[in-house]
C-alpha positions, -999 to +999 in steps of 0.1 A: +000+000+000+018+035-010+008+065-002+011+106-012+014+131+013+028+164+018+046+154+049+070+127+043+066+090+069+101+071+077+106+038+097+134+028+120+144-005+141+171-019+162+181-042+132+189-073+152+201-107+143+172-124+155+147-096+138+133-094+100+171-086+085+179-054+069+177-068+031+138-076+037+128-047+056+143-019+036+122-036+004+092-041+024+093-003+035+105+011-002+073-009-013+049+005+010+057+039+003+077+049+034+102+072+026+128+068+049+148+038+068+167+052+097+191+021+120+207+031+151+239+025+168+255+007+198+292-011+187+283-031+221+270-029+258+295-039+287+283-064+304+287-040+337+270-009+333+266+019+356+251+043+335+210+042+338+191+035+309+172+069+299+142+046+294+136+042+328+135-001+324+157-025+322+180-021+286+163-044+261+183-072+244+181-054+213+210-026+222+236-055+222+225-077+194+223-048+166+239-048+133+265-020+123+245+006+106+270+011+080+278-026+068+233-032+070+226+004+054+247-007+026+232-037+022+194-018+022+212+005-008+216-022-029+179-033-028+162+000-032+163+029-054+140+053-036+140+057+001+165+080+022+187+056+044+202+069+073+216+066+112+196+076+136+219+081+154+257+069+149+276+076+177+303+101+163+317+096+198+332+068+193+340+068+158+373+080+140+363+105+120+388+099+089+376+064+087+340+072+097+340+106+069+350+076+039+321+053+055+296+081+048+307+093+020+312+056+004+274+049+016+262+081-003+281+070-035+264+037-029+228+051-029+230+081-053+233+106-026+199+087-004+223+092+028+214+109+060+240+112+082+218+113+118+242+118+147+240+121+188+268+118+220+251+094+228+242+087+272+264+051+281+296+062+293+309+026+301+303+022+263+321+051+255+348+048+274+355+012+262+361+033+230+386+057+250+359+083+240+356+116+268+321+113+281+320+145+297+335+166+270+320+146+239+296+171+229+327+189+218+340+160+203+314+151+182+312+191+171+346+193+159+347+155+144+311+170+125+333+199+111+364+180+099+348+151+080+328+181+062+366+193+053+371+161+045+340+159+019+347+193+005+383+199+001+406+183-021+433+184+006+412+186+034+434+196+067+415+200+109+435+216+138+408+216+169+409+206+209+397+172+201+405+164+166+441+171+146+455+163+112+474+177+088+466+177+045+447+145+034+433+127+005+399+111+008+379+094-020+352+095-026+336+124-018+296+125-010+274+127-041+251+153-024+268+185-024+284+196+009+278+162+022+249+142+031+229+165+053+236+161+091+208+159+114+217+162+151+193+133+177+189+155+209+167+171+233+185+197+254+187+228+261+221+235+243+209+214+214+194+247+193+233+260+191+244+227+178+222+224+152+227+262+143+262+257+144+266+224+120+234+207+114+207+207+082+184+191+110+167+181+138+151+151+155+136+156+184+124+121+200+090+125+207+082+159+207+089+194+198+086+208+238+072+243+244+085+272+232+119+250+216+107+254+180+109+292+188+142+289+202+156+270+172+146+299+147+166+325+171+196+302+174+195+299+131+187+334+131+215+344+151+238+320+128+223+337+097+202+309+089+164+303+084+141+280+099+123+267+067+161+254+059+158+229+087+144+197+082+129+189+116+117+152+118+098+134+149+117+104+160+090+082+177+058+095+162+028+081+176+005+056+157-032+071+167-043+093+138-053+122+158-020+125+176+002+122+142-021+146+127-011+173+154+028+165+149+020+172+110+006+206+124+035+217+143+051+218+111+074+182+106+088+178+075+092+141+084+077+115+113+093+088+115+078+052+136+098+036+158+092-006+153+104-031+175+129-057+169+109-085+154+105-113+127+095-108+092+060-119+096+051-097+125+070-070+106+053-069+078+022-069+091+031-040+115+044-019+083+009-028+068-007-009+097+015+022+097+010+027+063-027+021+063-024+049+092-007+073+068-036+069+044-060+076+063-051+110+070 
């Protein structure tokens, strides 16, 4: 079942070895009209973990049994010719940004310029730290590895001298097909999140919800950068599944809403996908 709408409906799932894989579910969305496939990121979980889950329950299976975003979004490239594919979020944290700016940019090449490079700090700092990332500086870090891999996709000899991040002239092929890079999207609710996205981001995705008075403080931080609000693409990470509350997200003005699946076999997939995009035309 496809669909036309002004406002454009994505998916996204924990792909999991023990769920519908990657291959099957980016057809099944491309062929139900979705326009989007967004995968998330966790390297691994140590098996002792201080840090509290920011969902409040126990961490579910899923966050240690998920693909690498990179290695199954490729794979969803090769089967579709359509959707946008994209990480929501990678965790730039604990990523090396030469190596991760070629992984983007090779993915892009890979899809005809379909990539959306959706990024966070991400909240385990056992995790992290397993990665000798800084926990309580990596806001920073992830702002000046954002900055150098977008040297790195525009400039011949591409070159970074920051706090966190250093190197001197480089070669890097290939470069994004989509001009400037694939457009960055920064995960995040906080209040220093409308600077960031001023600062380096083509968009935002709030999980569930704008919050009062932040769409507001977005357009002051872009308009204090120069920058207008209608050149944001602000999409709803979790958007909820009852008509009359999706309907008021598509009011506050999201360009995209994207459902959040569980981790589960192709069947029940399916007929879940079914349901969402029986939702969608009903509007």
């Amino acid at each position: 079942m496809a669909f036309q709408t002004p406002t454009r409906f994505g998916i996204t799932m924990f792909p999991t070895d023990y769920a519908i894989q990657p291959v099957a579910l980016a057809k099944a969305v491309e062929e139900r009209g979705f326009d989007s496939l967004f995968f998330p990121e966790h390297t691994h979980i140590p098996a002792s973990r201080a840090t509290p889950f920011p969902g409040g329950i126990d961490l579910p299976k899923m966050y240690w049994h998920t693909h690498d975003p990179f290695v199954a979004l490729g794979a969803c490239a090769a089967v579709t010719s359509k959707i946008r594919i994209g990480t929501g979020i990678c965790l730039v944290i604990e990523r090396d940004p030469i190596t991760l700016a070629k992984e983007v940019a090779s993915l892009d090449m890979i899809s005809n310029g379909r990539f959306v490079f959706g990024i966070g700090a991400g909240w385990n700092r056992e995790e992290m730290e397993n990665h000798g990332a800084d926990f309580k500086n990596r806001w920073a870090v992830v702002r000046e590895k954002v900055l150098a891999m977008k040297e790195i996709w525009t400039q011949d000899e591409a070159e970074f001298h920051g706090k966190h991040v250093n190197f001197d002239p480089l070669w890097s092929y290939p470069k994004p097909v989509q001009a400037g890079g694939p457009p960055v999207w920064v995960g995040a609710n906080s209040k220093w999140v409308f600077d960031r996205v001023a600062e380096y981001a083509d968009g935002w995705m709030p999980i569930g919800g704008l919050g009062k008075g932040n769409l507001e403080r977005m357009q002051q931080a872009l308009e204090a950068k120069g920058r207008k609000i209608e050149d944001l693409e602000l999409s709803l990470f979790g958007a909820p599944t009852k008509a009359e509350e999706l309907k008021a997200c598509i009011d506050q003005g999201f360009d995209t809403c994207i459902f959040n699946i569980p981790s589960e076999d192709e069947d029940k997939t399916l007929a879940r996908l079914d349901k969402l995009a029986a939702l969608v035309a009903s509007l």
